[in-house]
FIKOLZA-1660 file (N, C-alpha, C; in steps of 0.1 Angstrom, whole numbers, plus 5000, padded with zeros to 4 digits):
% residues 204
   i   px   py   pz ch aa at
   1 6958 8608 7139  A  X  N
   1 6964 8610 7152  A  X CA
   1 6978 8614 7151  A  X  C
   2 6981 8623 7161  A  X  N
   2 6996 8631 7159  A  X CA
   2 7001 8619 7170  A  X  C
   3 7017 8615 7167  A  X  N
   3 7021 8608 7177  A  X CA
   3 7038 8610 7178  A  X  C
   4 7042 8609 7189  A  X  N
   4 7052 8609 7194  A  X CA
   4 7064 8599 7191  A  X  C
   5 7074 8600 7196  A  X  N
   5 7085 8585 7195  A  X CA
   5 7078 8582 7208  A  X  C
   6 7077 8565 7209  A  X  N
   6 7073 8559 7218  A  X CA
   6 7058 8559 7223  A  X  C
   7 7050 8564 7214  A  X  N
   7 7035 8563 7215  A  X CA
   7 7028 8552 7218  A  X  C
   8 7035 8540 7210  A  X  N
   8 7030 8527 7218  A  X CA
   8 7029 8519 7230  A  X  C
   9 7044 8528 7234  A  X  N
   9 7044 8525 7255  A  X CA
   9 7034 8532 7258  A  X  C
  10 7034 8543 7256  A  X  N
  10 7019 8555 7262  A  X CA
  10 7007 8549 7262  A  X  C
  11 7003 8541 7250  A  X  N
  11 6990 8531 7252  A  X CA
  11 6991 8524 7257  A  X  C
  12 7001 8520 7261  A  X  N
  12 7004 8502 7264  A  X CA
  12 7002 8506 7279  A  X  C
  13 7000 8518 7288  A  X  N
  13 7006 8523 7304  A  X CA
  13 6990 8514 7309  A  X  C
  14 6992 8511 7322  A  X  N
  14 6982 8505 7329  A  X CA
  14 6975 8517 7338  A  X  C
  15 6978 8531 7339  A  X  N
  15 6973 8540 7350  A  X CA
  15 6969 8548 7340  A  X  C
  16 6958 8557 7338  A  X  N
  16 6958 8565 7332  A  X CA
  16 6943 8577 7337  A  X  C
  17 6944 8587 7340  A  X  N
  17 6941 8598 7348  A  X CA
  17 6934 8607 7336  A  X  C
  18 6921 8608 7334  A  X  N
  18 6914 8620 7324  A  X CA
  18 6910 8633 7332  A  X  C
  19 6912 8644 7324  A  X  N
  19 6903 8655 7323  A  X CA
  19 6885 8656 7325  A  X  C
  20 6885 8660 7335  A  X  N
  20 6863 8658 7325  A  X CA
  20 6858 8666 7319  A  X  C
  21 6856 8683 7328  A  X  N
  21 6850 8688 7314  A  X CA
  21 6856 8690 7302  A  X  C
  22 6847 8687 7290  A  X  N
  22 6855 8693 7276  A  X CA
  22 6863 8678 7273  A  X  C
  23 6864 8671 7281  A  X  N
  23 6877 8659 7279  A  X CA
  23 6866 8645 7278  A  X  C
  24 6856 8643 7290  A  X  N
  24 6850 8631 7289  A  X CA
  24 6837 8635 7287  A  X  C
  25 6836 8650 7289  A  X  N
  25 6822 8651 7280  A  X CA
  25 6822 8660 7273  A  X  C
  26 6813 8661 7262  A  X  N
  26 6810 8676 7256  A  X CA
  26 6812 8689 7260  A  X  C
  27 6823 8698 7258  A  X  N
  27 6825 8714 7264  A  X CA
  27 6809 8719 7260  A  X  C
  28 6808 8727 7271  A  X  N
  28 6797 8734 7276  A  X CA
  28 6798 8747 7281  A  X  C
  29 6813 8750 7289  A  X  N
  29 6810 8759 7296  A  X CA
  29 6817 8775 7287  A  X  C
  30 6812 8780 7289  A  X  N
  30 6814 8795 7283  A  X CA
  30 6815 8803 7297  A  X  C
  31 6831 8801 7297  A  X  N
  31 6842 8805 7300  A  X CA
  31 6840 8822 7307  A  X  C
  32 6839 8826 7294  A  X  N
  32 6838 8847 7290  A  X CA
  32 6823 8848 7299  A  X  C
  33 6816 8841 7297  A  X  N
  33 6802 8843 7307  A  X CA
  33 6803 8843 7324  A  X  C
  34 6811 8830 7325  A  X  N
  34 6812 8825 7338  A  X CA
  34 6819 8837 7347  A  X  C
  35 6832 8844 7340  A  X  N
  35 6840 8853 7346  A  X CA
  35 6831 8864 7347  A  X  C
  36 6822 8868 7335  A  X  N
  36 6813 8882 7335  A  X CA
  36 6805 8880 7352  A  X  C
  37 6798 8868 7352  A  X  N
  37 6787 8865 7364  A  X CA
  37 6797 8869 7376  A  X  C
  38 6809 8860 7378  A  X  N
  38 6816 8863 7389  A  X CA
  38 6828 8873 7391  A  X  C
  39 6823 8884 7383  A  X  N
  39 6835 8898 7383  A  X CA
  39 6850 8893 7383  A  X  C
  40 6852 8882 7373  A  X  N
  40 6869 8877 7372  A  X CA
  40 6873 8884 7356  A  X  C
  41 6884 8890 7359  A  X  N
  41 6890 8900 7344  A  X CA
  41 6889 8893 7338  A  X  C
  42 6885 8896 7324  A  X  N
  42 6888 8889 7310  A  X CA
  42 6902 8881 7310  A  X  C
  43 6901 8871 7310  A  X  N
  43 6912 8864 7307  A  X CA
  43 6922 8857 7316  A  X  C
  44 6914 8864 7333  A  X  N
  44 6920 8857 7343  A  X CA
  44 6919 8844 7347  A  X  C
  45 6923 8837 7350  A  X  N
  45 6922 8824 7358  A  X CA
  45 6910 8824 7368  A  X  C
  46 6896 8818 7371  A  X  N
  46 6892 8820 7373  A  X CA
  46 6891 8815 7388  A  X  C
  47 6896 8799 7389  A  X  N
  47 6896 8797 7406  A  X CA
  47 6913 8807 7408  A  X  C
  48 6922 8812 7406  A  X  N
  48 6931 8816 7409  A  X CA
  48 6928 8831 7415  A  X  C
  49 6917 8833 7409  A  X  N
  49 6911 8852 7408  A  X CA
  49 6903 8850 7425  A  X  C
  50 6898 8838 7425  A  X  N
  50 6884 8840 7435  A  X CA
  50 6894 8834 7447  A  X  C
  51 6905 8827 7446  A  X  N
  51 6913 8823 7458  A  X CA
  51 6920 8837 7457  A  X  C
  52 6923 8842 7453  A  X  N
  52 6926 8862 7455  A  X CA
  52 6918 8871 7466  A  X  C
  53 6907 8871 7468  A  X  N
  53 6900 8878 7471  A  X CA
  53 6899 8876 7489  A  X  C
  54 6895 8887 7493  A  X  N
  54 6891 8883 7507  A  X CA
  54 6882 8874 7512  A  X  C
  55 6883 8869 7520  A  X  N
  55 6876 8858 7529  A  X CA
  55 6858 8854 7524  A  X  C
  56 6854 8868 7526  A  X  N
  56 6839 8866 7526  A  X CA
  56 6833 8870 7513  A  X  C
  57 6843 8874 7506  A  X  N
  57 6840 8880 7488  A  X CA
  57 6841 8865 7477  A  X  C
  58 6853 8861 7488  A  X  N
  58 6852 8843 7477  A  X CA
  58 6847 8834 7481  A  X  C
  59 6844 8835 7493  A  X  N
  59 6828 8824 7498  A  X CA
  59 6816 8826 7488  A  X  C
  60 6812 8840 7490  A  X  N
  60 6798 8842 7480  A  X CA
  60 6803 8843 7464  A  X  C
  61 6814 8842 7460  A  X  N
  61 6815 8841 7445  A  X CA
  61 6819 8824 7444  A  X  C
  62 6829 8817 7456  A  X  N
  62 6827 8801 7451  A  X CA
  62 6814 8796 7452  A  X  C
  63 6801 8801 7461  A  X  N
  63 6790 8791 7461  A  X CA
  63 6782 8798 7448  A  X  C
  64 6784 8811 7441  A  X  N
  64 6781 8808 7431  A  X CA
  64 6784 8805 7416  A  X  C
  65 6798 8799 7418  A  X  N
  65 6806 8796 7411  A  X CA
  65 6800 8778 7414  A  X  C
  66 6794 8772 7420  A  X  N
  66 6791 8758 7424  A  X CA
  66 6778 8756 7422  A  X  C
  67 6769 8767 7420  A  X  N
  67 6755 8772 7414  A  X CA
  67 6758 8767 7399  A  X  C
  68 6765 8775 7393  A  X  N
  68 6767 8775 7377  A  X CA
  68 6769 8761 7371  A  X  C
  69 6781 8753 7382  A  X  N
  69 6786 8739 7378  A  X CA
  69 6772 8731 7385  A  X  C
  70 6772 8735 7390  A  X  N
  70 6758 8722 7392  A  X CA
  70 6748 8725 7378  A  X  C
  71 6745 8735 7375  A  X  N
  71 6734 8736 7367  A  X CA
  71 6740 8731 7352  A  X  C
  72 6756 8731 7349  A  X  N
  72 6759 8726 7339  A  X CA
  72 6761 8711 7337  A  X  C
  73 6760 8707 7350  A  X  N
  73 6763 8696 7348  A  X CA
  73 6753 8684 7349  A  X  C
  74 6742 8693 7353  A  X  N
  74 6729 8690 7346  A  X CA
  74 6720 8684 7334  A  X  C
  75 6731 8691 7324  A  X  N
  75 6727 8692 7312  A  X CA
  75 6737 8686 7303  A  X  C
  76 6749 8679 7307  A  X  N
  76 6763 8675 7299  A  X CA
  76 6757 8662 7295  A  X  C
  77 6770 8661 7286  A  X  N
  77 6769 8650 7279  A  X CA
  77 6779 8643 7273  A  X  C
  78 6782 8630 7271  A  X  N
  78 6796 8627 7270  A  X CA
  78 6804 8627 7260  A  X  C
  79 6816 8629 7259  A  X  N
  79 6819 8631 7250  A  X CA
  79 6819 8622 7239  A  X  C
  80 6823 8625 7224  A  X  N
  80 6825 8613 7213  A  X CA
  80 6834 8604 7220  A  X  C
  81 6828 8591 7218  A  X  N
  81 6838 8582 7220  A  X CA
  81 6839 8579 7235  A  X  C
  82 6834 8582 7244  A  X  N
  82 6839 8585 7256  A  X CA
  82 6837 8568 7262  A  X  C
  83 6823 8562 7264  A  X  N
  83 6820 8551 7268  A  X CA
  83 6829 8542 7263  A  X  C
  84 6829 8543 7246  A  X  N
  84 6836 8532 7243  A  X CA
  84 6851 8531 7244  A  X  C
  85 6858 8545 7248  A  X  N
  85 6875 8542 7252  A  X CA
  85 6875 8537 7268  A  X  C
  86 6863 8541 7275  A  X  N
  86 6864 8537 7294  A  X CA
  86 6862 8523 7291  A  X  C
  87 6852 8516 7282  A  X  N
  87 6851 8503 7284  A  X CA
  87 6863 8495 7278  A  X  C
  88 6867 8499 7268  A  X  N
  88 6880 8493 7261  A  X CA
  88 6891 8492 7276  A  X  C
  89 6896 8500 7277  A  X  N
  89 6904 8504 7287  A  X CA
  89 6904 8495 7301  A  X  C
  90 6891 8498 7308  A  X  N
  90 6883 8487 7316  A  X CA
  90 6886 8474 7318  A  X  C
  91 6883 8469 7303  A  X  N
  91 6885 8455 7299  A  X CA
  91 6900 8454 7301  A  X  C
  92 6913 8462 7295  A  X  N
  92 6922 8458 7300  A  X CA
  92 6929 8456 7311  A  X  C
  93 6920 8458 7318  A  X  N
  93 6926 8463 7333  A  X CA
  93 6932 8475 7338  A  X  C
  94 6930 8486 7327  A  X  N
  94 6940 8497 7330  A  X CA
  94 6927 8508 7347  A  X  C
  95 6939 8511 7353  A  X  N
  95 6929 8515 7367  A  X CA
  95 6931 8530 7361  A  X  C
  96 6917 8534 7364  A  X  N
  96 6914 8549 7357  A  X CA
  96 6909 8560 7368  A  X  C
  97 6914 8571 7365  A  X  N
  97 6915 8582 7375  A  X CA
  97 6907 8591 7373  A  X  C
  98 6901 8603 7379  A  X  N
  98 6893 8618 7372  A  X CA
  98 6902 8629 7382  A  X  C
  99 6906 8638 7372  A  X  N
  99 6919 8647 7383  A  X CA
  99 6910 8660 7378  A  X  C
 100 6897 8670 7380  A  X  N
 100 6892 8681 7375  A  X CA
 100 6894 8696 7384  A  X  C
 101 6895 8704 7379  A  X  N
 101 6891 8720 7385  A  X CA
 101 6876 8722 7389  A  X  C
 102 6866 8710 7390  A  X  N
 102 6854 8712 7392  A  X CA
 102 6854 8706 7407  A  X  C
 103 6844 8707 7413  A  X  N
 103 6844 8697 7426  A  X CA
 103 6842 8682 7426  A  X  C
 104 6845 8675 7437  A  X  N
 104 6842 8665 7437  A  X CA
 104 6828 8661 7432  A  X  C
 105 6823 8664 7442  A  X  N
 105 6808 8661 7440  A  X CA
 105 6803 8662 7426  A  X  C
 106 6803 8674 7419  A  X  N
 106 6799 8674 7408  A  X CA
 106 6806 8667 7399  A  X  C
 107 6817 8664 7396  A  X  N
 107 6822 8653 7391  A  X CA
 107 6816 8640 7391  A  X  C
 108 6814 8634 7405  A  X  N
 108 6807 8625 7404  A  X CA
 108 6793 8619 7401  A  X  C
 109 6789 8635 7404  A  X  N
 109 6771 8636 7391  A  X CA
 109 6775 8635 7380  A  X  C
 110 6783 8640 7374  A  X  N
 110 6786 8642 7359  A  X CA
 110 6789 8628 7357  A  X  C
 111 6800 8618 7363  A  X  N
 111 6804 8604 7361  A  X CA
 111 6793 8596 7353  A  X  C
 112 6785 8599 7367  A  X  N
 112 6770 8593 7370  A  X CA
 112 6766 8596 7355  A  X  C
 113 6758 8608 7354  A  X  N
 113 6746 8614 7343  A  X CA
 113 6754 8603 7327  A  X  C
 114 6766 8607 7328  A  X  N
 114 6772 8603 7318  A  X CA
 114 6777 8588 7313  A  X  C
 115 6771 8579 7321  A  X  N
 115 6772 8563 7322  A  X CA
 115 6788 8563 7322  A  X  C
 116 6797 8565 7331  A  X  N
 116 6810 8566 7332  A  X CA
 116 6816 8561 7347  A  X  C
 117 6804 8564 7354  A  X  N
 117 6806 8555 7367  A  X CA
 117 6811 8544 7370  A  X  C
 118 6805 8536 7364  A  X  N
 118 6810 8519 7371  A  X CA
 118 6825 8516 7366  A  X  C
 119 6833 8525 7357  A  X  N
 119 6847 8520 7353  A  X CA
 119 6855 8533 7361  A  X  C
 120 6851 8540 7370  A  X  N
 120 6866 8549 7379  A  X CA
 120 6860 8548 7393  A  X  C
 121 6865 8545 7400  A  X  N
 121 6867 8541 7412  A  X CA
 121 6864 8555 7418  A  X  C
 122 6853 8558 7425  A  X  N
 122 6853 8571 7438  A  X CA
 122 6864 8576 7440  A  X  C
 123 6871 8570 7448  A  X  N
 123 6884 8574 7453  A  X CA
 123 6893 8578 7446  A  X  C
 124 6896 8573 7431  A  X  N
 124 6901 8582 7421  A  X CA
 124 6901 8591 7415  A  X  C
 125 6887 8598 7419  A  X  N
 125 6879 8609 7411  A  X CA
 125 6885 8625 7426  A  X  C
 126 6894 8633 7417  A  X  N
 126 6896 8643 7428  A  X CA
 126 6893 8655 7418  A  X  C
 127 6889 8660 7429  A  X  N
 127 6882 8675 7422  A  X CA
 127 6892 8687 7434  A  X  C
 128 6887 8696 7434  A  X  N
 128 6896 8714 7436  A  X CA
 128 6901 8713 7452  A  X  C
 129 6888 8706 7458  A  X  N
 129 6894 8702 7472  A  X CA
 129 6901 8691 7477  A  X  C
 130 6900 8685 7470  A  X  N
 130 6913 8672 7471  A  X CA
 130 6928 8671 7469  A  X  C
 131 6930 8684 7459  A  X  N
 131 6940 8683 7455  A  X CA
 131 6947 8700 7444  A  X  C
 132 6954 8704 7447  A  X  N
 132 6954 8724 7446  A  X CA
 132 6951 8719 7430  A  X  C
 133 6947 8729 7427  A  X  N
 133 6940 8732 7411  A  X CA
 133 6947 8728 7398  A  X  C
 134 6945 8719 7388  A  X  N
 134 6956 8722 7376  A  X CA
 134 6960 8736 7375  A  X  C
 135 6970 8739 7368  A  X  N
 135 6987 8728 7363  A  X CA
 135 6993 8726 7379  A  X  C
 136 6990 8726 7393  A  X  N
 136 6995 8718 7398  A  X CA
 136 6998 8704 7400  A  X  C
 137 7010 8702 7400  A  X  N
 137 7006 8685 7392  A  X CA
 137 7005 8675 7409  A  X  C
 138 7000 8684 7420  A  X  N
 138 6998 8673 7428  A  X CA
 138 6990 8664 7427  A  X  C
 139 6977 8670 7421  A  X  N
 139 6965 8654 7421  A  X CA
 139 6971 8642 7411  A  X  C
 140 6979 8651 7404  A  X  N
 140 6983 8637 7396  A  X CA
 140 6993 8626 7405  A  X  C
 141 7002 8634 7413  A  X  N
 141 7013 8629 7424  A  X CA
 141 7003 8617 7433  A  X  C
 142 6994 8626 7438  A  X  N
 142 6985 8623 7451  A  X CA
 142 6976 8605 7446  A  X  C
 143 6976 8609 7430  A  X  N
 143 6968 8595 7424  A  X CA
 143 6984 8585 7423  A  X  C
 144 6989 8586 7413  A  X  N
 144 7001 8580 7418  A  X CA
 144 7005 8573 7426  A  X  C
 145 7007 8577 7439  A  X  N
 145 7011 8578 7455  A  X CA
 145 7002 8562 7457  A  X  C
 146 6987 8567 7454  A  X  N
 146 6976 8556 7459  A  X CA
 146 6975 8545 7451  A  X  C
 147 6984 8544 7442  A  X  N
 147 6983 8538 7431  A  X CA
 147 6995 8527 7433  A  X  C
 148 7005 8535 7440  A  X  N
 148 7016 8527 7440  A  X CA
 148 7024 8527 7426  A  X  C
 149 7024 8535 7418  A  X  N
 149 7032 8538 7410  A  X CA
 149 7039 8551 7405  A  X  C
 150 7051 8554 7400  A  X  N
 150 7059 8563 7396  A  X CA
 150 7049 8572 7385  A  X  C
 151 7050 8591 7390  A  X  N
 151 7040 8592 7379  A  X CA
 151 7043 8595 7367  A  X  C
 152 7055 8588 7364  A  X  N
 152 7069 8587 7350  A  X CA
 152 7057 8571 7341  A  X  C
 153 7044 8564 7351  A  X  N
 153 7045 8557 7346  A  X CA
 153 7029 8556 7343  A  X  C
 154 7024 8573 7343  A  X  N
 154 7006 8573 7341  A  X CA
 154 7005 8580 7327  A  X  C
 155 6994 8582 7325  A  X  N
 155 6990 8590 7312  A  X CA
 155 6984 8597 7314  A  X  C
 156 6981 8615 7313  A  X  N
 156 6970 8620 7314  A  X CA
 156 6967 8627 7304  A  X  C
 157 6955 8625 7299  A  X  N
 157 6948 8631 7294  A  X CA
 157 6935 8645 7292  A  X  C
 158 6938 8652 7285  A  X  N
 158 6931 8661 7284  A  X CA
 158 6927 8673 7276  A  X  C
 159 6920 8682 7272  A  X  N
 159 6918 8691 7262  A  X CA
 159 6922 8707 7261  A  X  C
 160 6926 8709 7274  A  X  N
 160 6935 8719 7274  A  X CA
 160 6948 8721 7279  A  X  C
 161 6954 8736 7278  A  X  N
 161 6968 8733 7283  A  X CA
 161 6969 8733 7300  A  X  C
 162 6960 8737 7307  A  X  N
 162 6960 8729 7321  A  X CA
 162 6967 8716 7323  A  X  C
 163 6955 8710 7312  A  X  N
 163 6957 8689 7319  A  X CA
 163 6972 8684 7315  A  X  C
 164 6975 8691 7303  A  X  N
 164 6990 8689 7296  A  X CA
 164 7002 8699 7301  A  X  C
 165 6998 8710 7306  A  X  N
 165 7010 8715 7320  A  X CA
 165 7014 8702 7331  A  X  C
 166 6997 8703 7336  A  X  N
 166 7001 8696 7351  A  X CA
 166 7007 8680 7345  A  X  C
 167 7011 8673 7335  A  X  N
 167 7009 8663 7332  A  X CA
 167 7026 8664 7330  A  X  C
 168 7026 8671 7325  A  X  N
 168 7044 8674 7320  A  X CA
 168 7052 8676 7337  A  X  C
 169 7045 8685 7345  A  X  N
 169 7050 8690 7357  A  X CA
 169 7052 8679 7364  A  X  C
 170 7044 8668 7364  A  X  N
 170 7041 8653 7372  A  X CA
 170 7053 8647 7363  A  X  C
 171 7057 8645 7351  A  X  N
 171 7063 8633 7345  A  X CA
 171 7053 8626 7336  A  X  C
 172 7046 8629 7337  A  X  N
 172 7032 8616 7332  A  X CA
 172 7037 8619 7317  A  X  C
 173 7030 8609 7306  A  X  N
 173 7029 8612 7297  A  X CA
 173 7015 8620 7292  A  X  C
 174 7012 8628 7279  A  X  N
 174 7001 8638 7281  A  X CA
 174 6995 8631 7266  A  X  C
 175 6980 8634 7269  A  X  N
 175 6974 8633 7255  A  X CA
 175 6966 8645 7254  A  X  C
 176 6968 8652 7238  A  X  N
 176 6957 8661 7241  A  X CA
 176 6945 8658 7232  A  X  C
 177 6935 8660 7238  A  X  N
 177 6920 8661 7224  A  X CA
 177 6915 8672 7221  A  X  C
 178 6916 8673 7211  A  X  N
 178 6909 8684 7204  A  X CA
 178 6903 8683 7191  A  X  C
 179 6887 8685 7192  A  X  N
 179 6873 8682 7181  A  X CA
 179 6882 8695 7170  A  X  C
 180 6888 8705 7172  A  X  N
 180 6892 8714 7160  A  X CA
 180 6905 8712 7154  A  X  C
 181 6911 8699 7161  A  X  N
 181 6925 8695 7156  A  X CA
 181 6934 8709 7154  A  X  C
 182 6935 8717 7162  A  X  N
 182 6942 8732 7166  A  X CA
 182 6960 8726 7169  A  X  C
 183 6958 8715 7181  A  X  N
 183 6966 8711 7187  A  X CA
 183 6975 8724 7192  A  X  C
 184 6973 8735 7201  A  X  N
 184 6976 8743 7205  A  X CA
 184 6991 8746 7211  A  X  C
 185 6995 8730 7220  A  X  N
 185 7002 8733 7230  A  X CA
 185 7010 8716 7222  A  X  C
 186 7020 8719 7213  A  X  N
 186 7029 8705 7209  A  X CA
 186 7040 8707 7218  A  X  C
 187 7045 8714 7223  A  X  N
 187 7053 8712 7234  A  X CA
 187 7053 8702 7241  A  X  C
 188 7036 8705 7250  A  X  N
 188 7041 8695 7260  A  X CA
 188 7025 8682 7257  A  X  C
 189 7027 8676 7244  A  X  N
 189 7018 8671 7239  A  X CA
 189 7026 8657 7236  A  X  C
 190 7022 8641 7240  A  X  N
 190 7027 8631 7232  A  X CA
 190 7022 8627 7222  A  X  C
 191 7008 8627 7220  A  X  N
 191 6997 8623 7215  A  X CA
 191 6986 8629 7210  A  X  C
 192 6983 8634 7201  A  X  N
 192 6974 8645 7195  A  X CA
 192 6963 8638 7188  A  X  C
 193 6949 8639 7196  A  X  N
 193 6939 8631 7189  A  X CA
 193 6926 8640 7186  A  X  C
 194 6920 8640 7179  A  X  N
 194 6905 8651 7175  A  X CA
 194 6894 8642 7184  A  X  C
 195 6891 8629 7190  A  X  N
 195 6879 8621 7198  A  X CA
 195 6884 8609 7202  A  X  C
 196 6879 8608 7217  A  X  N
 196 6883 8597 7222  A  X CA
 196 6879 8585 7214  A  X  C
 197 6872 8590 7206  A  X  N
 197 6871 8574 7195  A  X CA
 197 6883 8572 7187  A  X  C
 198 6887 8585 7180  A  X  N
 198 6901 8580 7176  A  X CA
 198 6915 8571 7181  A  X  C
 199 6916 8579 7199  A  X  N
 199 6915 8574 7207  A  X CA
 199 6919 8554 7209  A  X  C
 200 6911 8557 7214  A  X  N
 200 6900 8541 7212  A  X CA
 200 6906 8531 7196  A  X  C
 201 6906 8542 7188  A  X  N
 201 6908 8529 7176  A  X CA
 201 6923 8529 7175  A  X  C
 202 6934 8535 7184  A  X  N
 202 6948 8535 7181  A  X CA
 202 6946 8518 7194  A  X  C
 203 6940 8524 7201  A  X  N
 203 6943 8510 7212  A  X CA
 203 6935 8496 7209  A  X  C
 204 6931 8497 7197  A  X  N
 204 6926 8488 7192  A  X CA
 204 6931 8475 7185  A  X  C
% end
């Protein structure tokens, strides 16, 4: 585990806000496919591309852009480690958040499918209509806000540079995971871990 000065307040925080796809469960989606199906340029941002578009052109590319995530989320699975860092965490009392670019709803199948439910609270879980899209760091603000605490005083977590933009943009402190230990984005990284189990065994 890569770690920062002051890594041990970062575990020690009682609010802490994950990533889900790729972050609480196994990456699945192929990205380069998803853009091909819904005519978004190589390399573009994909909900950024489809909020571009006229009215009736990003209706029928979001519902099938909500076709694709339902069918993926179908089939996910959680990530290493994943159960056993929500229950550790759980047990301490730390109140736990889901901030995704996916929808609500699906999020909360995925929670579900992935035995991840019973430790985040509904109301925690904000997905693309709750809150404008990472690296906006409002959902992180907006959890915060409901939380009653400064978001100088959450931790977010996640596996790309989205979750660790919007996490820096908020104040939060950021963790990134990555299974290829790349660590891509040390900028705005506190915490650099390869599985929520590793994870798991620093809070141990």
């Amino acid at each position: 585990m890569d770690r920062s000065p002051g890594w041990g307040d970062i575990l020690r925080r009682g609010h802490w806000i994950f990533d889900l796809d790729g972050t609480l469960t196994v990456a699945i989606h192929d990205f380069a496919q998803i853009r091909a199906v819904l005519g978004v340029p190589e390399g573009m941002d994909i909900l950024g591309h489809l909020e571009s578009l006229p009215e009736a052109e990003a209706l029928v590319a979001k519902r099938k852009l909500g076709e694709i995530e339902d069918e993926l989320a179908g089939r996910t699975e959680p990530a290493v480690g994943a159960l056993g860092l929500m229950q550790l965490l759980h047990r301490r009392g730390v109140r736990l958040g889901v901030l995704t670019r996916n929808t609500r709803s699906n999020a909360l199948r995925t929670l579900g499918r992935i035995g991840l439910s019973p430790y985040i609270a509904h109301c925690d879980v904000l997905g693309r209509e709750e809150a404008p899209a990472k690296p906006d760091p409002e959902g992180i603000l907006k959890l915060a806000l409901s939380w009653g605490m400064p978001a100088s005083a959450l931790v977010m977590v996640g596996d790309y540079g989205f979750d660790l933009q919007t996490g820096r943009a908020a104040g939060a402190a950021t963790i990134h995971v990555d299974p290829t230990r790349a660590f891509r984005w040390p900028e705005l990284t506190d915490i650099a871990v390869g599985t929520l189990a590793e994870l798991a065994l620093a809070l141990a």
